[in-house]
C-alpha positions as CSV (number, residue, x, y, z in Angstrom):
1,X,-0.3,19.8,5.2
2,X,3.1,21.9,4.2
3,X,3.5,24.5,2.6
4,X,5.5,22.3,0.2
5,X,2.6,19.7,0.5
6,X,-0.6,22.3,-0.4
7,X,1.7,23.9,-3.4
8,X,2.6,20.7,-5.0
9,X,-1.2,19.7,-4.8
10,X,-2.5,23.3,-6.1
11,X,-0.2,23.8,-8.8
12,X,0.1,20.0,-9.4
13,X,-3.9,19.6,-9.8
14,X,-4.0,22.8,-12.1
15,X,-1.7,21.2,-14.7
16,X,-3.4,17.5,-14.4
17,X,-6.8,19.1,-14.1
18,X,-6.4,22.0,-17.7
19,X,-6.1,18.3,-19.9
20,X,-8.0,16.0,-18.0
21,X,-10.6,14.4,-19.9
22,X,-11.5,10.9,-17.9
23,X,-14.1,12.1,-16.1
24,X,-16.6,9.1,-17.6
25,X,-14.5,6.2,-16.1
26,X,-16.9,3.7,-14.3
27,X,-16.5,3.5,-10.5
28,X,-15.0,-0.1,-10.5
29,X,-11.7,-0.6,-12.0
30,X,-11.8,-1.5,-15.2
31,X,-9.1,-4.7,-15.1
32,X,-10.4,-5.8,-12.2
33,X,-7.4,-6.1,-9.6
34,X,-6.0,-4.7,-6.5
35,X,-2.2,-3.5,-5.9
36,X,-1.3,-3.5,-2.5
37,X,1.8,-1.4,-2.7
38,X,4.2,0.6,0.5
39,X,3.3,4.4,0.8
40,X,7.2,5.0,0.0
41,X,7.3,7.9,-1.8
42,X,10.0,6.5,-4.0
43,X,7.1,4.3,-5.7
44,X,4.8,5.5,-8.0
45,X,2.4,2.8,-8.5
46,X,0.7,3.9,-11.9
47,X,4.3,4.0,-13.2
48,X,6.4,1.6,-12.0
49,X,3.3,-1.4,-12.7
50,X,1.8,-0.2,-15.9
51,X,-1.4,1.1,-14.4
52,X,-3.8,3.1,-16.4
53,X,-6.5,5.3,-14.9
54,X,-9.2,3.4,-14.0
55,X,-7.9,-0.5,-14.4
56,X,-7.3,-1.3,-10.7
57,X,-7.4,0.2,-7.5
58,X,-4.1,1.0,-5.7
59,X,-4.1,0.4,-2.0
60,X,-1.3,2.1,0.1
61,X,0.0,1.9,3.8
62,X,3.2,1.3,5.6
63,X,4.7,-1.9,4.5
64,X,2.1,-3.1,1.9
65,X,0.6,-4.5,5.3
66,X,-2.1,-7.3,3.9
67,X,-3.8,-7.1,7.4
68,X,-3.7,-3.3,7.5
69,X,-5.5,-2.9,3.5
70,X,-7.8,-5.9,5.0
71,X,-10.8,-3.4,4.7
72,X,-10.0,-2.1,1.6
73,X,-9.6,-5.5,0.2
74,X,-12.9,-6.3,0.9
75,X,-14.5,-3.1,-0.4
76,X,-12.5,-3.6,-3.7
77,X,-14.0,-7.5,-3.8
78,X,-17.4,-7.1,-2.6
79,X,-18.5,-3.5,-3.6
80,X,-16.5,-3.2,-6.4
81,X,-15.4,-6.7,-8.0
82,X,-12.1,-6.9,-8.1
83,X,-10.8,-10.9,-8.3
84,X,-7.2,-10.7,-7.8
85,X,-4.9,-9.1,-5.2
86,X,-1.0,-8.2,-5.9
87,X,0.9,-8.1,-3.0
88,X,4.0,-5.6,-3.7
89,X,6.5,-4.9,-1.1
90,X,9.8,-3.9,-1.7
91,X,13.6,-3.3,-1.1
92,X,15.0,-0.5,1.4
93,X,11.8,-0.4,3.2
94,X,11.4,1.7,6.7
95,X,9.5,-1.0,8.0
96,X,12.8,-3.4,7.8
97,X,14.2,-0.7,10.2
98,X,12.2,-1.1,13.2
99,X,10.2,-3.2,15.8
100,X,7.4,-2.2,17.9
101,X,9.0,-0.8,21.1
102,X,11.6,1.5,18.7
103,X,8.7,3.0,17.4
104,X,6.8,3.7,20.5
105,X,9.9,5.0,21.9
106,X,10.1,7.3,19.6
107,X,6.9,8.9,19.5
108,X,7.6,9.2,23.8
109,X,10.9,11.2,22.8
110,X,9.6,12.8,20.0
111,X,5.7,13.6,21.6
112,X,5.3,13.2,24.8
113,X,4.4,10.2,27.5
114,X,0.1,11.4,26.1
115,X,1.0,10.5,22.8
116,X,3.2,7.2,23.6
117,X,-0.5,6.2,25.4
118,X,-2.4,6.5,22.3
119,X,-0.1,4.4,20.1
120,X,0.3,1.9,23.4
121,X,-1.7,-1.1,21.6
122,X,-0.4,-0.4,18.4
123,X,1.3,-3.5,16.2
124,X,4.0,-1.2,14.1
125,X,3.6,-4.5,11.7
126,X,7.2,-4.0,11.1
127,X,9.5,-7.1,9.7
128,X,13.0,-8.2,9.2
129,X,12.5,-10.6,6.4
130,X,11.0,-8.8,3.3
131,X,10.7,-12.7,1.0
132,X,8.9,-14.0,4.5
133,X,6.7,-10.9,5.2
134,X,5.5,-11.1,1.3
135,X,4.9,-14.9,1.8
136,X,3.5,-14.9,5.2
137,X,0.9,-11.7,4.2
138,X,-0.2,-13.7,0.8
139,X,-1.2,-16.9,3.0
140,X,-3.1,-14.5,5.6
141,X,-5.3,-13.7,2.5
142,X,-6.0,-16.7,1.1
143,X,-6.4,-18.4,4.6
144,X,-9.5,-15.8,5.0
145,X,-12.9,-16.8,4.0
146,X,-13.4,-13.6,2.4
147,X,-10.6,-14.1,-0.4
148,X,-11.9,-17.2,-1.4
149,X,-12.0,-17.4,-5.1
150,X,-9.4,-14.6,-5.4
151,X,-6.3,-15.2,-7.3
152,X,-3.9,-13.7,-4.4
153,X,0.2,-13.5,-5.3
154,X,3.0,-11.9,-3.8
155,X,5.6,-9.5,-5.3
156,X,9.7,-7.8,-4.8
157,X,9.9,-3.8,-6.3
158,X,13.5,-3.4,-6.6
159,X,13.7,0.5,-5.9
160,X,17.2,-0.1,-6.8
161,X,16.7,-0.9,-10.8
162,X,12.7,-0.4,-11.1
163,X,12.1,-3.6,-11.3
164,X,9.3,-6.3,-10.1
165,X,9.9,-9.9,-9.0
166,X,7.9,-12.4,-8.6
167,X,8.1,-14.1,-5.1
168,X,4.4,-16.4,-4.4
């Protein structure tokens, strides 16, 4: 972690932590829904989709990838009850940017031919059309046995104006 990184959290958890008084929440969320949502730090879930502490769980990764939070998914479903999935991707993302080889060429310039061998077999999951990734990831769920039953739909942040459309 940073410098930056272990201050923030310190000094950050000391605020949150002097008034914090939600310790009693139950263990699954309250409202009973997942957000799968980008890891863009230019999204903050809770705020930007009206989230309170406790009412969903909030699953992040590169691209709001539906088969990357797969496993997460299913431990939000079947551990912890959740029955419906929102599938939030959004404008300006990285992942609009790339394709597989860029990125593996890239960590070989950046790391070194040992670490271009680990990420070797890696799918990036990268896209180039954000409405067709969002539609394509929301039939991957529902096409799965394990989502059966789940009310699954699919979902535009504007980090332009805030904003959330629906796309599926």
């Amino acid at each position: 972690m940073s410098t930056n990184g272990m201050q923030n959290l310190e000094q950050g958890n000391r605020v949150y932590a002097a008034d914090f008084t939600q310790g009693d929440l139950a263990l699954p969320p309250s409202q009973n829904y997942a957000v799968l949502t980008c890891m863009d730090a230019r999204i903050d879930p809770a705020a930007a989709f009206g989230i309170p502490l406790g009412a969903a769980h909030v699953i992040r990764n590169a691209g709001a990838s539906a088969r990357d939070a797969f496993r997460s998914l299913v431990v939000s479903q079947q551990l912890l009850g959740t029955t419906e999935v929102l599938v939030v991707k959004h404008t300006g993302c990285g992942m609009l940017t790339f394709d597989n080889e860029t990125a593996k060429d890239l960590v070989r310039k950046n790391k070194g031919f040992a670490a271009a061998k680990e990420v070797e077999g890696i799918d990036f999951l990268s896209f180039s059309d954000l409405e067709a990734k969002i539609k394509e990831d929301v039939e991957w769920l529902k096409s799965t046995a394990i989502e059966e039953g789940i009310r699954i739909t699919g979902w535009v942040y504007e980090i332009e104006s805030g904003k959330v459309r629906q796309v599926v």
